[in-house]
N, C-alpha and C positions, 0 to 999 in steps of 0.2 A: 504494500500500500504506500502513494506515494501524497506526500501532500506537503502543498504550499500554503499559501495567506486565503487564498479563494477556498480552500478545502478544510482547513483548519479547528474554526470555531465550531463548525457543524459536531466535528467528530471528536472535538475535546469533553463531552459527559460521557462517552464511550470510552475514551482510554483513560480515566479517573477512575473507572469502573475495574477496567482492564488492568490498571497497576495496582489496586487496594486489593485485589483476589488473587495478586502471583505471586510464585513460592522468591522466585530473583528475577532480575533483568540485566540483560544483554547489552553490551554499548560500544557504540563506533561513531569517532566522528573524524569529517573530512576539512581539510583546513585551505584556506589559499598559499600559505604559505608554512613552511618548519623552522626552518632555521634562519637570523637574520646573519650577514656576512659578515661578521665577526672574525677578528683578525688578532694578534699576540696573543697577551693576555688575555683580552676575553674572550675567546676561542675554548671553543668545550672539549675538556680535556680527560685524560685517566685521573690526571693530580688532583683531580677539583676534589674538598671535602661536598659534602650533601648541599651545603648550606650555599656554598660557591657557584656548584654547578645550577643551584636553582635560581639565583640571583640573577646569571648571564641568562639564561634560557628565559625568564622574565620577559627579557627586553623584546625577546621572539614572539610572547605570546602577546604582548601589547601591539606590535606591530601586525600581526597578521588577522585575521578571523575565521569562523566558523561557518563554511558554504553547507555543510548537509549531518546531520545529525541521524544515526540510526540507532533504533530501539528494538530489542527483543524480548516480550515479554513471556515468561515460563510459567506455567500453570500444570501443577498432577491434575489429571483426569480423575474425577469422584468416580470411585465406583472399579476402578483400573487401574492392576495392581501396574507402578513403575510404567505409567505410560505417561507424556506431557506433549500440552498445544502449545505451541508458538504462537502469538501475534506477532510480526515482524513489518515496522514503517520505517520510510524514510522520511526527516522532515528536512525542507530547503530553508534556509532559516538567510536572514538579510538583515543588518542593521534600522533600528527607529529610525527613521526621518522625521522628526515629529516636533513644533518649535525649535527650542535651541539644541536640539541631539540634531547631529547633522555628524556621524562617524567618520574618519578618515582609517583607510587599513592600504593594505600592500600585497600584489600577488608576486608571489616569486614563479617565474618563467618554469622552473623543473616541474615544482606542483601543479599548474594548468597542464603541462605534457603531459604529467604524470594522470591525471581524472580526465585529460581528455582523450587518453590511448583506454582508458575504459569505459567509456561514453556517457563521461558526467553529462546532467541534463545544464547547461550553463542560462540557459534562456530561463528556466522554471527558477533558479538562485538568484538571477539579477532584475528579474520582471515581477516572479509570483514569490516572493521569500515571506518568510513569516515574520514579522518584525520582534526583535528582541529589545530587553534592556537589562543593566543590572538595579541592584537595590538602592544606588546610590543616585544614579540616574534619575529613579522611578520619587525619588523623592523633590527633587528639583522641578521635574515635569507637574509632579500633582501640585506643588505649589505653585504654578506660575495657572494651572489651570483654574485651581479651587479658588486662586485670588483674581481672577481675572487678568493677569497678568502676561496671558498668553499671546503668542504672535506671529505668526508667520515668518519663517526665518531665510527659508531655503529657497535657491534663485527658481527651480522647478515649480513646486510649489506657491511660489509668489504669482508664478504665469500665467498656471491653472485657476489658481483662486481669483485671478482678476481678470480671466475668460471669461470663469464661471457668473463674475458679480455684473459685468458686463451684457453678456445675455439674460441673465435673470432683469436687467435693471429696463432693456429693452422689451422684453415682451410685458414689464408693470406698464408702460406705458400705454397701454392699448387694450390690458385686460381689464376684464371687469372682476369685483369681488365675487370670489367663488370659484374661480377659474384656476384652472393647474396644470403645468408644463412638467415634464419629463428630461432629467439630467441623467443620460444614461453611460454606461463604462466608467461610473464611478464607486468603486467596492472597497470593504475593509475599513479600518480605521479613518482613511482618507475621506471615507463617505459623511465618518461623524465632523470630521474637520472641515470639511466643505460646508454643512448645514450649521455650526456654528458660527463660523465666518460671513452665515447668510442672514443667519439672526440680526446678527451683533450690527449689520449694515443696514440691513433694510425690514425699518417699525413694521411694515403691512403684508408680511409674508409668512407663512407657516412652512416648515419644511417636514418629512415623513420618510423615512426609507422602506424601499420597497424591491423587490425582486429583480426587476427592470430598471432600478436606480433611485435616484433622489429624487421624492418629488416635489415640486414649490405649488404651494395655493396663495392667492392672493384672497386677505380675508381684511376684516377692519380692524381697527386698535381695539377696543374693546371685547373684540373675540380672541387678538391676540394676545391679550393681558388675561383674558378666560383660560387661555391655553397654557401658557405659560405660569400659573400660580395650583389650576387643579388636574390638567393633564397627567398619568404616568409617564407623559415623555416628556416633564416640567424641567429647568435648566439645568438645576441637581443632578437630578439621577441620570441627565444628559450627558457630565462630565464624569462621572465615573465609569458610564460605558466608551469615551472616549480613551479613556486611563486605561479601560480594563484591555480593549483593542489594541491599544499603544505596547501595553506589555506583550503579547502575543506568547509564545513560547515560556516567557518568564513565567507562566501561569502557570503550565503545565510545569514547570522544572519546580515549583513549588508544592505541588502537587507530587512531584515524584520523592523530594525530600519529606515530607511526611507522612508519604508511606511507609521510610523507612525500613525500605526492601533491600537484599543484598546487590549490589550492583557489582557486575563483572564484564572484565574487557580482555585486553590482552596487547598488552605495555601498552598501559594507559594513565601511564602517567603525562603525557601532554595532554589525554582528554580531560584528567581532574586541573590540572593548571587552566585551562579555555572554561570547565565550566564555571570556576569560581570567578575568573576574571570578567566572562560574558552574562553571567546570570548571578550572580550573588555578589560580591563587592570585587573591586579595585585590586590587584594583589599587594599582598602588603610587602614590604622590606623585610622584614623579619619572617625568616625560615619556619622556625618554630611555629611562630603563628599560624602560616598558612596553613602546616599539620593539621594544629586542632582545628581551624573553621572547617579541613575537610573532612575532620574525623565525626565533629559535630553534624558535621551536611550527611554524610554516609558513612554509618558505623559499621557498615560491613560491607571491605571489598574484597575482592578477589581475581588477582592478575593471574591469567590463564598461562603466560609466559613464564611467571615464576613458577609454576603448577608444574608443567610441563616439561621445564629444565632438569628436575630431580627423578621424573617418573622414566625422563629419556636416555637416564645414566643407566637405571635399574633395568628396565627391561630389554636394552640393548637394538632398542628401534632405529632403525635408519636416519642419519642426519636429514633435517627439515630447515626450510631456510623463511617459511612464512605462515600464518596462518593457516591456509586453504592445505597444506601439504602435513599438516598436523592433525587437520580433521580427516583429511583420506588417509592416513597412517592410522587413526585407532579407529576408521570405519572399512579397517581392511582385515583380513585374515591373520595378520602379525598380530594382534590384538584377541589375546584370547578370552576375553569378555563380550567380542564384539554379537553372537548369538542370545545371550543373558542377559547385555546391558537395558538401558531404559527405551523406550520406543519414543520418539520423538516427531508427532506431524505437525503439520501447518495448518491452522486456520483457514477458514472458507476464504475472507478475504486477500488473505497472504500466502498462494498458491504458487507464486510466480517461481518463489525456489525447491519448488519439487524435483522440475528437470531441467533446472535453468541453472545455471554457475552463473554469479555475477561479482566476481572477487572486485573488493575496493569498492563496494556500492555499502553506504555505511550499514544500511539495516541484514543485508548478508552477512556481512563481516559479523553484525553485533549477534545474528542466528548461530554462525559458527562457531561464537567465543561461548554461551549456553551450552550447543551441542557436547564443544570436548570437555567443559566445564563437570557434565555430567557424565560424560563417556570414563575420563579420568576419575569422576569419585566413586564411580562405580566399581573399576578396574583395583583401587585402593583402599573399598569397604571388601573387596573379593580376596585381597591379600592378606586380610588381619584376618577374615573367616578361615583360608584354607579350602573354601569349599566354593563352586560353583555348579550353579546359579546361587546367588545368594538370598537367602531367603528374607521375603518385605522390607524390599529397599524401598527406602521412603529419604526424600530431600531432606527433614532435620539429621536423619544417620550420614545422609552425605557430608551436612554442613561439619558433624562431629570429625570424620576424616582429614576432611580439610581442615580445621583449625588451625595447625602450624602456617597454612598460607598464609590466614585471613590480614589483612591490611598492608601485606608485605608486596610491595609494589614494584618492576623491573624498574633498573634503570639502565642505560642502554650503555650508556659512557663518562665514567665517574668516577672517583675513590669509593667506591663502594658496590656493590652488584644489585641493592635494592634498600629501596627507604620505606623502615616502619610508622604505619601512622596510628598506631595506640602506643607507640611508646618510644625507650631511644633508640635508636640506629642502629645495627650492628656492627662489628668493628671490621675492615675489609679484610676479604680472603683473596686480594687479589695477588699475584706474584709478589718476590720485591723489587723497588727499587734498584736498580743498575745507574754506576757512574763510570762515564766514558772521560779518559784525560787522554786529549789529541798533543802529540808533538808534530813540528815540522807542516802546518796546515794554517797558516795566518790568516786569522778572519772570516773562518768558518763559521756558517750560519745556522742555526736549526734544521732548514730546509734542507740544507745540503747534508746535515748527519741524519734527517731522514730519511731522504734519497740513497744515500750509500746504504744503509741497512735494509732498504725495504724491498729488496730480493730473499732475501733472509727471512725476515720476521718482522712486521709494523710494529715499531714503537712511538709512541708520543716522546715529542722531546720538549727539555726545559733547559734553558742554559743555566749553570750553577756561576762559575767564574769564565772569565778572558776563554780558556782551554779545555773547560771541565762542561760534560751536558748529563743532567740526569735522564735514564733511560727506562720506558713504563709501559710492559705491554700486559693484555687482557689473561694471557694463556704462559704457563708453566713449564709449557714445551718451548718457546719462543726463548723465556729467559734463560732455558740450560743449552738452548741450542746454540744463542749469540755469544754464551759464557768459553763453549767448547769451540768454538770455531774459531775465535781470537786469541785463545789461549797464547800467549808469549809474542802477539803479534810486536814489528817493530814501533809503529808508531800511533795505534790505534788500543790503548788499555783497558780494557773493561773487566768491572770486579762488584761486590756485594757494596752499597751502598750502606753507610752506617753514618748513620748521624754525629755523633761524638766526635770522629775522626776525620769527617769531609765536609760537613758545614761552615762555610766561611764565617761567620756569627759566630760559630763556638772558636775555631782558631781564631778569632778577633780577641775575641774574651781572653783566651788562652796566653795569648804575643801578649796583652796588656797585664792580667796578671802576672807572667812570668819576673816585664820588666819592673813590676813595683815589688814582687821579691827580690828582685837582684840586686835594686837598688835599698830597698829594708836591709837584705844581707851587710850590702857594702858600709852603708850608715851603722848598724849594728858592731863590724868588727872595727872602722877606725872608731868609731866613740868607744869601744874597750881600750882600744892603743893609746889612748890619749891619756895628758896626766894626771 
C-alpha cells in the first residue's frame, strides 16, 4: 500500500487501529541523502568514540531528509498457532510548507542513482508527500495560528493564494447572495489554508470543502457572523484542523510512540537519528541525551543486523552482504527451522510482495526486517529446546530469546560495533591499535599510507606525529596480516600501539618531568657541597 498526502488522512483510523493490535513493527526508511562530505577530522572514522561519531553524523542528518518511510506491521493470527499478517505501507513523506516552515535539505547525487536504479516513485515524494513536522516546529506554527499571527510566507504559495483571492474577488462582483463557485485541485492542508486566507479577506463569503474542492458562497454579514460564532466549522475548530493537516505524518508517528510497540529495523540507526530529528525535536548536542529521548520514544528495539551477526558465526551460513540475501539464506534449506518456523502472509491490501521483490522500496525492506526478525527467534527458541518443531511458539517466548539484542543497535563504522540504548556502551572489541613510524618518506600524507596498504588490508589512518600514523582496521585478520608482512621491513615499522610509550602527550609529560628531576637532582647535590 502506497500513500501520499491525497491518501493519507483517509487511512490514518485504520492504521491506529492497525499499530494498537500488533505484536512489533517493521521499519525502513529512505533518505535523499547519507552522508555529508566531510573531510579530516570530521570524516567518520574506526577512532570515533560513540559520542564522536554521532556528533559528525548529526550534521548529515540535519542536512538531508526523509523521501519514503516504510512500515510493517506484525500481528499472530487468533486462533493460529505461530502464524502472523503483515500490513506493509509505504508513506512518501515531504517537508511543511506551511507559514514560516519553508524546509531547506540536500540531495546527494549517489542516493537519487541509488532509489532511482530501483524505481523510487520521485513524482509521488515531490508533488503528493505527506507533510511533516517536529514538536518544536509544531509549536511555533500553533502559535502564530491560534494568535492570528499567521501569514503566508512562501513565494509558491503567495501566487496561488492571490490567484485564488483574485478570482474569488471577480466573480463577488457579479454574484448575487447565495450563489457559489467551485475552487477545484485544491487538497490537503493547503485546502484549509486557502479558505482561511479567504475569510480573513473577504466579510461576505462562506467557504466549505468539499470532494470536488473548495467551495465559496457569497452570503450577507449577518449570516456570516451566524456562521462563524455557531457553525461546527466556527474559526476555532477551523484552526486546529488546519494544525492537525499541517502535522501530517507527525500524527501518526505519535501514534506509533504510544503504542509503544517493539520497533525493529536492521542498522537502523540513521533511521532513529531522522526520526527524532524529523518528528520529535531538534537533535541535541549531547550524546547521552539523545539515548534517553530514544529510549523514552521506543523502549524496545531491535536491530536485525546485530541479530544476525552472532547467529551467522554459529550456524556457519554463507556470507551475506545485504538484507534481501539474509532473508533468502534463513528462507532456504540451510536453515533448519525453515519447515517449523512461523508462517508469515500478507494482508489483502498489501499483496504486492507475495511474488514481487522490491529490495530498497522502504515498506519491503521494513517486511523483510519482521520476516528474519522472527525466522531468527524462532531458529534461537529451537536451540535452547533441543527439539524441533518447537512446541507454542508465541512472540513474548520470542521476545524472551532475544533479550540480549534488545536496544543494542549496529553501528557501521566507529570505536565500537554497537550503541546500547538502556544503558552504557560497551567497551570495543575491535582489533588494536597499530603504529606505523615511516623513515626516508618526507611529507607523507594519510592518503598516501592508505593507499600503500590498501592492497593488503583497509585501514583508517590518523597521523600521531611528523613520521608516526596510527593504524585501525574492522577485522583481526587484517591486523596480524599487516603485523606479518612488515615484519623487519627497512623503512616502513609497524608494531602494537601502546599508549604509555607512543603518545606524544605522555613523552611531553615524561621530557618535562625528567628535566625538573635533573634539575631537583642537581640543586639537591650542590646545596649539600656547599658550606
Amino acid at each position: 500500500m502506497d500513500l501520499g498526502a491525497d491518501e493519507f488522512e483517509e487511512n490514518l483510523p485504520l492504521l491506529q487501529e492497525l499499530v494498537q493490535e500488533a505484536d512489533f513493527v517493521g521499519l525502513d526508511i529512505e533518505f535523499t541523502g547519507l552522508r555529508s562530505n566531510l573531510s579530516g577530522p570530521q570524516q567518520i572514522s574506526l577512532f570515533d568514540l560513540p559520542s564522536e561519531w554521532y556528533l559528525k553524523t548529526r550534521q548529515s542528518v540535519q542536512q538531508f531528509t526523509i523521501c519514503q518511510i516504510g512500515l510493517s506491521v506484525f500481528s499472530a493470527i487468533e486462533g493460529e498457532a505461530n502464524k502472523y499478517i503483515a500490513h506493509s505501507c509505504n508513506f512518501f513523506l515531504f517537508p511543511t510548507t506551511f507559514g514560516i516552515l519553508d524546509s531547506e535539505f540536500s540531495f546527494q547525487a549517489s542516493s537519487v542513482q541509488f532509489l532511482n536504479q530501483y524505481g523510487f516513485n520521485y513524482n509521488k515524494f515531490l508533488k503528493n508527500g505527506i507533510p511533516y513536522m517536529n514538536e518544536e516546529q509544531e509549536k511555533k506554527i500553533r502559535h502564530d495560528i491560534l494568535t492570528g499571527n499567521w501569514r503566508v510566507r512562501s513565494s509558491p504559495d503567495k501566487d496561488q493564494i492571490k490567484a485564488v483571492i483574485d478570482k474569488v474577488t471577480r466573480w463577488l462582483d457579479l454574484a448575487k447572495e447565495g450563489d457559489w463557485m467551485t475552487l477545484p485541485g485544491i487538497a490537503g492542508f493547503q485546502a484549509f489554508e486557502v479558505q482561511l486566507v479567504l475569510r480573513q479577506a473577504l466579510p461576505d463569503i462562506w467557504t466549505v470543502l468539499k470532494d470536488e474542492g473548495v467551495v465559496v458562497k457569497k452570503v450577507s454579514k449577518q449570516h456570516r457572523w451566524y456562521l462563524q460564532n455557531t457553525s461546527c466549522d466556527r474559526e476555532s475548530c477551523w484552526k486546529e484542523k488546519i494544525l492537525l493537516s499541517a502535522r501530517g505524518f507527525s500524527v501518526f508517528f505519535q501514534m506509533l510512540v504510544k503504542a509503544q510497540k517493539p520497533l525493529v529495523g536492521h542498522n537502523m540507526m540513521m533511521d532513529l537519528l531522522h526520526l527524532h530529528e524529523k518528528f520529535f525535536r531538534p537533535l541535541p548536542e549531547s550524546y547521552d541525551q539523545f539515548k534517553q529521548n530514544i529510549h523514552s520514544l521506543f523502549p524496545v528495539l531491535i536491530d536485525t543486523k546485530n541479530v544476525t551477526k552472532d547467529i551467522w558465526k554459529e550456524m556457519n551460513f554463507p556470507r551475506v552482504s545485504n538484507l534481501s540475501e539474509v532473508y533468502e539464506v534463513l528462507n532456504s534449506d540451510l536453515n533448519p527451522t525453515k519447515n517449523s518456523g512461523p508462517e508469515i502472509v500478507h494482508a489483502s491490501r498489501c499483496e504486492k510482495y507475495v511474488k514481487t521483490k522490491c529490495p530498497h522500496e522502504a515498506a519491503y525492506d521494513a517486511f523483510l526486517c519482521g520476516s528474519v526478525l522472527l525466522k531468527v527467534a524462532h531458529l534461537l527458541l529451537q536451540k535452547i529446546h533441543g527439539i524441533d518443531p518447537v512446541p507454542e511458539s508465541s512472540f513474548p517466548q520470542y521476545l524472551d530469546v532475544l533479550a540480549p539484542y534488545v536496544n543494542q543497535v549496529n553501528l557501521i563504522r566507529a570505536g565500537v560495533p554497537k550503541i546500547n540504548f538502556s544503558g552504557p556502551d560497551y567497551p570495543s572489541i575491535r582489533p588494536p591499535i597499530l603504529i606505523l613510524s615511516i623513515k626516508r618518506w618526507p611529507g607523507v600524507s594519510e592518503q598516501q599510507v592508505y593507499h600503500k596498504f590498501q592492497n593488503l588490508c583497509k585501514f583508517d589512518v590518523r597521523r600521531l606525529t611528523r613520521s608516526q600514523f596510527l593504524l585501525l582496521t574492522n577485522k583481526f585478520k587484517d591486523a596480524r596480516n599487516v603485523l606479518k608482512e612488515y615484519r623487519g621491513h627497512p623503512t616502513l615499522c609497524i608494531s602494537l600501539y601502546r599508549y604509555w610509550r607512543h603518545s606524544p602527550d605522555v613523552n611531553c609529560v615524561l621530557q618535562v618531568c625528567g628535566i625538573v628531576t635533573a634539575w631537583a637532582l642537581l640543586a639537591f647535590i650542590f646545596g649539600r657541597s656547599g658550606p
